[in-house]
N, C-alpha and C positions, 0 to 999 in steps of 0.2 A: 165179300170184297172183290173176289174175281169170278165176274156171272161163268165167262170160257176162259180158260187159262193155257192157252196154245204155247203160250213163250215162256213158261218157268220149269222149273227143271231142283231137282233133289239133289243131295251131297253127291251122290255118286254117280248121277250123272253130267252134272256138273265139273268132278272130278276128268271126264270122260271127253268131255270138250274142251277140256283146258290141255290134255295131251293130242287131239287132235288139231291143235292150233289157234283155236281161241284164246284171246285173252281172258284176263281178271280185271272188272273194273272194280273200284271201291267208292263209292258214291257215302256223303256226309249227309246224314237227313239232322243231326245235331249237332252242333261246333262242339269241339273237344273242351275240355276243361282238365286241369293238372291237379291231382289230391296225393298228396306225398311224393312219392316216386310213381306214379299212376295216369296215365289221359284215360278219361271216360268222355264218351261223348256215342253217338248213334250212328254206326253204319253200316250197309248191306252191300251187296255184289248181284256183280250180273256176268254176265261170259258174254264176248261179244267179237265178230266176225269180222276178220279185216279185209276178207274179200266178197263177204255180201252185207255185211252191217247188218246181221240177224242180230238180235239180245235174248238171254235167257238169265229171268232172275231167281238167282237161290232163294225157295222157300225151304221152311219147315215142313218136314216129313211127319208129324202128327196129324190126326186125324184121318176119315176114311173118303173125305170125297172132295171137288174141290169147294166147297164153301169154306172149308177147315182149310184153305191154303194161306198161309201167309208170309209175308220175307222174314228171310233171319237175320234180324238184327243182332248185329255183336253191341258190346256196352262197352268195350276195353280194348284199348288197341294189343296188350299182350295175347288177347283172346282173338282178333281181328290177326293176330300173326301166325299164331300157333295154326289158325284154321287155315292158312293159306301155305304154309309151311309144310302141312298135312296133304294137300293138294298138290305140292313139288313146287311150289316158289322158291327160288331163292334170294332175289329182292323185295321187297314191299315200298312203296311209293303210297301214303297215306296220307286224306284231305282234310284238313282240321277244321275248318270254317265250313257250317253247315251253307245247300247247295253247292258246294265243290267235289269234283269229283276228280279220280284218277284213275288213267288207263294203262294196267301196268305193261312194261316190256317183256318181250318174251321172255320166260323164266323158269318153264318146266324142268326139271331134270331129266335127263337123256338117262337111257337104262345103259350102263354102263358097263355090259356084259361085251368081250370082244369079237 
């Protein structure tokens, strides 16, 4: 899938640019659908620069090299929250109609130490 993979980046480092100032974007590769109390539908992330317009997209940390690289898609938006929530979000701004995407606002958590 990715011959070079210069722009994608792991959980934790990922994590690592979102405290540096990057944002979270949320991009929909599949429009949401509602099943009980539940939206299912396909989306991935990227971390992206607001003062050079770099992007790096979350892949999967399986595998050993990059041929094995690929996005993590979530299925769930509970799953799409908790992962961002994990990350120090504290809003989520989420795009239900596949090709929409959202760029969230700044939302890290400050370390709160005085």
């Amino acid at each position: 899938m990715f011959k070079a993979a210069p722009n994608v980046v792991v959980e934790e480092t990922f994590r690592k640019l979102l405290a540096r100032g990057y944002r979270a974007e949320i991009v929909c590769a599949e429009s949401a659908t509602k099943q009980h109390a539940t939206w299912y539908g396909r989306w991935y992330l990227r971390a992206v620069s607001d003062e050079n317009g770099e992007e790096h997209l979350l892949v999967t940390a399986r595998g050993r090299g990059e041929k094995d690289l690929a996005p993590r898609y979530f299925r769930t938006v509970p799953g799409l929250i908790s992962f961002l929530y994990d990350q120090g979000c504290k809003f989520v701004d989420i795009p239900l109609e596949a090709g929409t995407r959202a760029l969230q606002r700044r939302q890290c958590k400050q370390d709160a130490t005085p």
